[in-house]
C-alpha positions as CSV (number, residue, x, y, z in Angstrom):
1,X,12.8,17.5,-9.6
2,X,13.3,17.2,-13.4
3,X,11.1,18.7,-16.1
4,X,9.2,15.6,-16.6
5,X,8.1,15.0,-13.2
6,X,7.0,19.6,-13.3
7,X,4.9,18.6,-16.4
8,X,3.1,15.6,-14.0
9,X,2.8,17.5,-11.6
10,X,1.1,20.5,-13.7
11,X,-0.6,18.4,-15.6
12,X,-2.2,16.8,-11.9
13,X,-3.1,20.1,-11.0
14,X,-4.9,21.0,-13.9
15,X,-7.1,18.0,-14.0
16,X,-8.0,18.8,-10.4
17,X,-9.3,22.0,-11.1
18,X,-10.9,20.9,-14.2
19,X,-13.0,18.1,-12.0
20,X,-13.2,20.8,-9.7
21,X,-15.3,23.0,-12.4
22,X,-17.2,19.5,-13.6
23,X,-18.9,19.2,-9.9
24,X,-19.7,22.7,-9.5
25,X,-21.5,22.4,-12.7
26,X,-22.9,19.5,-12.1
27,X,-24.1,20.5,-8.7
28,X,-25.4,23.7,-10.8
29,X,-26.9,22.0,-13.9
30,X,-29.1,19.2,-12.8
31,X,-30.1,18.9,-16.5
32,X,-30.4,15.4,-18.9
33,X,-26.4,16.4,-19.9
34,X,-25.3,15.6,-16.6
35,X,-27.1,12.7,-16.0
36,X,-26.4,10.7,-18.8
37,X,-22.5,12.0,-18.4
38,X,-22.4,10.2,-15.1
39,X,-24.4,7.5,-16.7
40,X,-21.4,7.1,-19.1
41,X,-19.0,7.0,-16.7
42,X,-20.6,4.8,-14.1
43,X,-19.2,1.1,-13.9
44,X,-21.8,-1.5,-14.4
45,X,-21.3,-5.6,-14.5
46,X,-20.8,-5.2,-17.6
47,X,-17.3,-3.6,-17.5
48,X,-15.9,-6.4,-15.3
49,X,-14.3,-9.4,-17.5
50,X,-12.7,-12.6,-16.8
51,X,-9.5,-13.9,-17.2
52,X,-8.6,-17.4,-16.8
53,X,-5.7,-17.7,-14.9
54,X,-5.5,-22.1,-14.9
55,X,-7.7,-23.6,-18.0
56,X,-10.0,-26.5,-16.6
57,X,-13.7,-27.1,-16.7
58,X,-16.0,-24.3,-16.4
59,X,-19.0,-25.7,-14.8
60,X,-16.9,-25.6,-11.3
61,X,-14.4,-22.8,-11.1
62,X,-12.0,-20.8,-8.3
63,X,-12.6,-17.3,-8.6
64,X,-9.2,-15.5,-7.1
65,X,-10.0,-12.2,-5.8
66,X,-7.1,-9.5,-4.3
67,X,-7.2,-6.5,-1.9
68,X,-3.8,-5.2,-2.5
69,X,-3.2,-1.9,-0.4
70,X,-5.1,0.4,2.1
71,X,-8.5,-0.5,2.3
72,X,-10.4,2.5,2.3
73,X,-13.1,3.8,-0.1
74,X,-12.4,6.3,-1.8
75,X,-14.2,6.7,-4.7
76,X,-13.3,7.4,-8.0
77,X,-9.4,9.1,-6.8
78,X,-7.7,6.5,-6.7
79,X,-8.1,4.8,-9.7
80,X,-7.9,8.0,-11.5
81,X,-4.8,9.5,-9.6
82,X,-3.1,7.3,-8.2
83,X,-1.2,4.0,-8.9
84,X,-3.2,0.9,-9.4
85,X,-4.5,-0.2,-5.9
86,X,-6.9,-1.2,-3.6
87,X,-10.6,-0.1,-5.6
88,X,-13.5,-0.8,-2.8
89,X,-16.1,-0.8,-5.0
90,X,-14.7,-3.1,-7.6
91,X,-13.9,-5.7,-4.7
92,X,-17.5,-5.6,-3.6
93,X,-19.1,-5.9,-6.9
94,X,-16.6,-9.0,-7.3
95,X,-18.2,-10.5,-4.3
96,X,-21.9,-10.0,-5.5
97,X,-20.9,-11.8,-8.7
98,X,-19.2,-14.4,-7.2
99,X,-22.4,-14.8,-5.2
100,X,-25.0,-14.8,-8.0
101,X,-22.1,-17.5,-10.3
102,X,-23.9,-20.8,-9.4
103,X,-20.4,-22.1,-11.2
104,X,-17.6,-20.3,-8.6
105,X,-17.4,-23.4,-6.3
106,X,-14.6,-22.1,-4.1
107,X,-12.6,-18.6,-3.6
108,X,-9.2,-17.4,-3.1
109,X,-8.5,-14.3,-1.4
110,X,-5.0,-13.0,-1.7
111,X,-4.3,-10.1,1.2
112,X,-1.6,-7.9,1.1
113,X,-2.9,-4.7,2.9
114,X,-2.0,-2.8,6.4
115,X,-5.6,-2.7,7.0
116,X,-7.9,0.2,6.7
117,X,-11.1,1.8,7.6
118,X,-13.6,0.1,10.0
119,X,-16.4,0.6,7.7
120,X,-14.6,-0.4,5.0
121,X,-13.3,-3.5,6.7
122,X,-16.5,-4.8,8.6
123,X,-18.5,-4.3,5.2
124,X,-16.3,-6.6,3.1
125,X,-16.3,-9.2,6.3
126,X,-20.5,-9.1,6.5
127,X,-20.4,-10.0,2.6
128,X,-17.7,-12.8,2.8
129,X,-20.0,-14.5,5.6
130,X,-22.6,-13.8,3.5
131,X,-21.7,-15.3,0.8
132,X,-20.1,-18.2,2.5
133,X,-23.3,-19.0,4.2
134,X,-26.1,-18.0,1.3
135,X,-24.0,-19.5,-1.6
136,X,-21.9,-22.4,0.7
137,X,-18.7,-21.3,-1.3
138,X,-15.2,-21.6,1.1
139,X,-12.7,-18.9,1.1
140,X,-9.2,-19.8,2.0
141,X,-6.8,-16.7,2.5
142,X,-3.4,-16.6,0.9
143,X,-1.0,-13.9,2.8
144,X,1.2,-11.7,1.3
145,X,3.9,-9.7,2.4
146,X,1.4,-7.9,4.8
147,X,-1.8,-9.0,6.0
148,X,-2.4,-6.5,9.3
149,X,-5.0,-5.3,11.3
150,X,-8.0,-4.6,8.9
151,X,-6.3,-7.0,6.5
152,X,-6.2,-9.8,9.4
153,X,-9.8,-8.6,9.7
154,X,-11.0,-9.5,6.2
155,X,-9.1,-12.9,6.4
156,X,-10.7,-14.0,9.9
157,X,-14.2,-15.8,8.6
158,X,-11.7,-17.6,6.0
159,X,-11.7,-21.5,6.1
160,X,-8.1,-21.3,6.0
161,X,-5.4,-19.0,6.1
162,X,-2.1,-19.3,4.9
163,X,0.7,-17.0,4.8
164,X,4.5,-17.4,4.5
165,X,7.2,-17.1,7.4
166,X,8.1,-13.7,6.7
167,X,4.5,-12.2,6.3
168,X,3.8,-9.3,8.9
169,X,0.7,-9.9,9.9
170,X,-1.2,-9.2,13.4
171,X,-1.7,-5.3,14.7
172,X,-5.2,-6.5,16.2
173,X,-6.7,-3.3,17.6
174,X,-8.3,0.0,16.4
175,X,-6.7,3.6,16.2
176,X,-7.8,7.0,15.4
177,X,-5.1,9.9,15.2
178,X,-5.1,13.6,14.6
179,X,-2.6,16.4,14.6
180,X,-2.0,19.1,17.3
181,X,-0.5,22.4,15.4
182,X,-1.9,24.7,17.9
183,X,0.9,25.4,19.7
184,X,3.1,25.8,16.2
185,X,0.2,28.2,15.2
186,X,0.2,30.0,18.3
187,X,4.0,30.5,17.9
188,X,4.0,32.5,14.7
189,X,0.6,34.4,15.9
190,X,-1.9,32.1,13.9
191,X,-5.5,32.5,15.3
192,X,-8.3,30.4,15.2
193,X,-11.7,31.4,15.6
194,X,-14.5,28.5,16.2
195,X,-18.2,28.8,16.7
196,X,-20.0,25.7,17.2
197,X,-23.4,24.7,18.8
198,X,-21.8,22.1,21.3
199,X,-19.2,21.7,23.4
200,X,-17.7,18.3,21.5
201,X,-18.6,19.9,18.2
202,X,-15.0,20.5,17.4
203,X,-13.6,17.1,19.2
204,X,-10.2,16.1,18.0
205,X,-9.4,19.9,16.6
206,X,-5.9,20.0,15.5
207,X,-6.0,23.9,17.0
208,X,-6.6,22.8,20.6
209,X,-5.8,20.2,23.4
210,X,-8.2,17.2,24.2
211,X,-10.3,17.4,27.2
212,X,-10.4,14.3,29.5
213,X,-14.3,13.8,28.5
214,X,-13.4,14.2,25.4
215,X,-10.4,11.5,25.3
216,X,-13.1,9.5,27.2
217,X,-15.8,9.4,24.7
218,X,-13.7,8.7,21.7
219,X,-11.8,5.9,23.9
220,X,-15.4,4.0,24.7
221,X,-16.0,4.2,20.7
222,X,-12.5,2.5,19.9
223,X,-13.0,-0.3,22.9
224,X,-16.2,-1.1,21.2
225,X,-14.8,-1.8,17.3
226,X,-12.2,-3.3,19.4
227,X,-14.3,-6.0,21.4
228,X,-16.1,-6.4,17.8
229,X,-12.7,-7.4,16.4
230,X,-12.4,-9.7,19.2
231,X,-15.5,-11.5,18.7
232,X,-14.7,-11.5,15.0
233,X,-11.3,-13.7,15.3
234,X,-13.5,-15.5,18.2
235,X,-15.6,-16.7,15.5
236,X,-14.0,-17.2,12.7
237,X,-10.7,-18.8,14.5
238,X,-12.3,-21.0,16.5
239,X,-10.7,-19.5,19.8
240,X,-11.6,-18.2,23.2
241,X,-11.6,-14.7,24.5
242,X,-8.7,-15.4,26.4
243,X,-6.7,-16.7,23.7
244,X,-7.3,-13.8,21.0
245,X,-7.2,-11.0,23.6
246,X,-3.6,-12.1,24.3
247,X,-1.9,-11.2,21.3
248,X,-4.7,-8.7,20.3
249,X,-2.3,-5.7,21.8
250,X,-1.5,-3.9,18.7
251,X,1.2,-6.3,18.5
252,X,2.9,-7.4,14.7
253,X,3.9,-10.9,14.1
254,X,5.9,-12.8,11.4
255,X,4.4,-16.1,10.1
256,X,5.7,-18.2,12.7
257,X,4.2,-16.8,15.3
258,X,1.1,-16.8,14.0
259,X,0.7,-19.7,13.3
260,X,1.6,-20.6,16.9
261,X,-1.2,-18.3,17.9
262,X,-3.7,-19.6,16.5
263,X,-4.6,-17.1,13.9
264,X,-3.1,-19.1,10.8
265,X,-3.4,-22.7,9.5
266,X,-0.2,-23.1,7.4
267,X,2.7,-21.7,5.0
268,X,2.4,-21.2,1.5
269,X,1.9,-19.0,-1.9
270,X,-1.1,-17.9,-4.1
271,X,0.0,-21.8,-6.3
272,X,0.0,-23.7,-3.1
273,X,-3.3,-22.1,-2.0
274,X,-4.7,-23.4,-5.1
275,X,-3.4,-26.9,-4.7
276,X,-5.1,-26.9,-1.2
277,X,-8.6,-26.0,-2.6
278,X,-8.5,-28.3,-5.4
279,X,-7.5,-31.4,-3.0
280,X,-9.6,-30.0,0.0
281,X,-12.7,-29.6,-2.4
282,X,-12.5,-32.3,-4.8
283,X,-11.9,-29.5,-7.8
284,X,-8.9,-31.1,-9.3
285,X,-10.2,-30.3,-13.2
286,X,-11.8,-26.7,-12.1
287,X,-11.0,-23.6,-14.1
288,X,-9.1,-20.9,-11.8
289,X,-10.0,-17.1,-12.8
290,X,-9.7,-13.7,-11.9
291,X,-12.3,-10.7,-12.8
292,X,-10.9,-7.7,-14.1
293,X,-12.2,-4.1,-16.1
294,X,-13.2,-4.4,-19.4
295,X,-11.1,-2.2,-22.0
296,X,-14.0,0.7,-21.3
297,X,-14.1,4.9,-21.3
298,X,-13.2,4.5,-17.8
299,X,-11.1,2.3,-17.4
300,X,-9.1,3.9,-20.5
301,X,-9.1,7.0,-18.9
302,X,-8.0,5.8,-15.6
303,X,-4.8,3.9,-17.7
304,X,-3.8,7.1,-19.6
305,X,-4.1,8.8,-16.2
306,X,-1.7,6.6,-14.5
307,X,0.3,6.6,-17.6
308,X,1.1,10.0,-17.7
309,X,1.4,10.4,-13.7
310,X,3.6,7.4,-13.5
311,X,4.1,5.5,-9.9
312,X,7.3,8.2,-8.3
313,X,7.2,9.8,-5.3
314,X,5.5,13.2,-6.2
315,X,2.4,11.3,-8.1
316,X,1.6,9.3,-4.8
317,X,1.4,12.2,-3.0
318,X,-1.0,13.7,-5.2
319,X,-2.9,10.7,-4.9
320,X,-3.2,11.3,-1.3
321,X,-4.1,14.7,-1.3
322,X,-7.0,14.0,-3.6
323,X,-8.0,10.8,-1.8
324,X,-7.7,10.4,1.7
325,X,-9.8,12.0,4.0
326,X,-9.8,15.6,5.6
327,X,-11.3,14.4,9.5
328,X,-9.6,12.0,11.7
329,X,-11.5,8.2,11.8
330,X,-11.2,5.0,13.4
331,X,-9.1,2.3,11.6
332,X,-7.6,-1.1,12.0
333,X,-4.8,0.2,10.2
334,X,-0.6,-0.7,10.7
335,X,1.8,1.5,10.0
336,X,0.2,4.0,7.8
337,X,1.2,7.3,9.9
């Protein structure tokens, strides 16, 4: 590793001990100061802005919204530490405005994400239906290179989805993974010591074996998100049990053969997606825009951040050390471990 990338990294570490000290104090000091520090840092509507991506007549618009990576939420890490990405919050604020605009008459989703967290996932689905059916807006999907499991998910209750012949897209299914060192501990005389109030209080150690009720338990939880992922394509793809349920194995599939399956209309790009929802929709002269963060304190900081970090190797790393999380959860995720 070269000097510059010892400087990022020490430079990392330093800010994580410094936002270390900020939340103890905080936690400490519940005075005024800290308060109106988090006040200063919170994003409002405010900080979103605009940017008109195709000039045309305001009073009908198509607002294109992205979810570009793993969708999880993880607060404030990712935007601070990491490489530009997916942001949770930002997307469902985007949502609520596009709700409230009486002049967004259609949306374009653009998906390129392996999926992510169940929670994360169904909560982005319940607002899409939600605006679809409070604010009768139509959402047609536009795949990218990868639009799997969780990002399948998102795209089900779209009008229409289109994707291009080499997008992966499938993995319909749910998985939750942990990791067994007990053995490798056991080997170099590591011992673990556990007191707990219940005998599931510990499930899915990585010190210890799974016990068969254990494996049980979490297996009915996963068959239920499952079944709900099911019903999900059910409804929003217009198919039967039957038909979902066969190529809902966990298996991946390129355009082509999703298309055949039922769980795409059409190929195309972001530009042909576009073209579909002006001629579809009658919004030929509509203006085509994108939100984004205003130039503020926190979005500053966040730019110098990943400025300084840069996008190699090492820096996503760190990223991932401050952002993911420590216990093992369900996901309709593809190929993240």
């Amino acid at each position: 590793m070269n000097t510059k990338r010892w400087i990022a990294l020490g430079a990392a570490a330093l800010l994580f001990g410094l936002s270390i000290i900020v939340n103890i104090a905080s936690f400490a000091f519940s005075n005024d100061w800290t308060s109106n520090f988090e006040d200063m840092l919170a994003v409002t509507e405010s900080d979103y802005s605009e940017t008109v991506l195709e000039v045309g007549d305001v009073s009908k618009r198509i607002a294109v919204l992205t979810v570009d990576g793993v969708i999880q939420d993880t607060g404030g890490a990712t935007s601070l530490f990491g490489a530009q990405g997916y942001d949770h919050q930002f997307f469902m604020n985007q949502l609520e405005m596009i709700k409230e605009d009486k002049t967004i008459k259609a949306v374009v989703l653009q998906v390129n994400s392996p999926g992510g967290g169940v929670v994360e996932s169904a909560q982005i689905y319940d607002k899409i239906k939600e605006v679809q059916e409070e604010s009768k807006i139509p959402f047609y999907v536009s795949m990218g290179s990868m639009a799997a499991s969780g990002g399948y998910y998102i795209a089900a209750p779209a009008n229409k989805i289109f994707l291009n012949k080499e997008t992966l897209t499938g993995s319909i299914g749910v998985i939750m993974e942990s990791v067994n060192y007990g053995k490798l501990a056991e080997k170099y005389g590591v011992d673990f010591v556990t007191i707990k109030t219940g005998p599931y209080k510990d499930i899915m150690s990585p010190t210890r074996d799974m016990t068969k009720d254990e494996r049980a338990m979490l297996q009915d939880m996963i068959n239920e998100s499952y079944e709900s992922f099911v019903d999900i394509i059910e409804q929003g793809r217009g198919m039967t049990e039957a038909e979902v349920k066969a190529v809902a194995d966990g298996r991946i599939m390129n355009g082509r053969q999703a298309i055949e399956a039922g769980l795409a209309d059409d190929y195309g790009y972001l530009e042909d997606v576009i073209k579909a929802v002006r001629k579809d929709f009658k919004l030929e002269d509509a203006e085509v825009m994108e939100y984004g963060y205003n130039q503020g304190l926190t979005s500053l900081f966040s730019m110098k951040a990943q400025s300084l970090f840069g996008g190699d190797v090492e820096t996503q790393l760190i990223g991932r050390l401050l952002s993911d999380y420590n216990a093992p959860r369900m996901m309709y995720l593809y190929g993240e471990k």
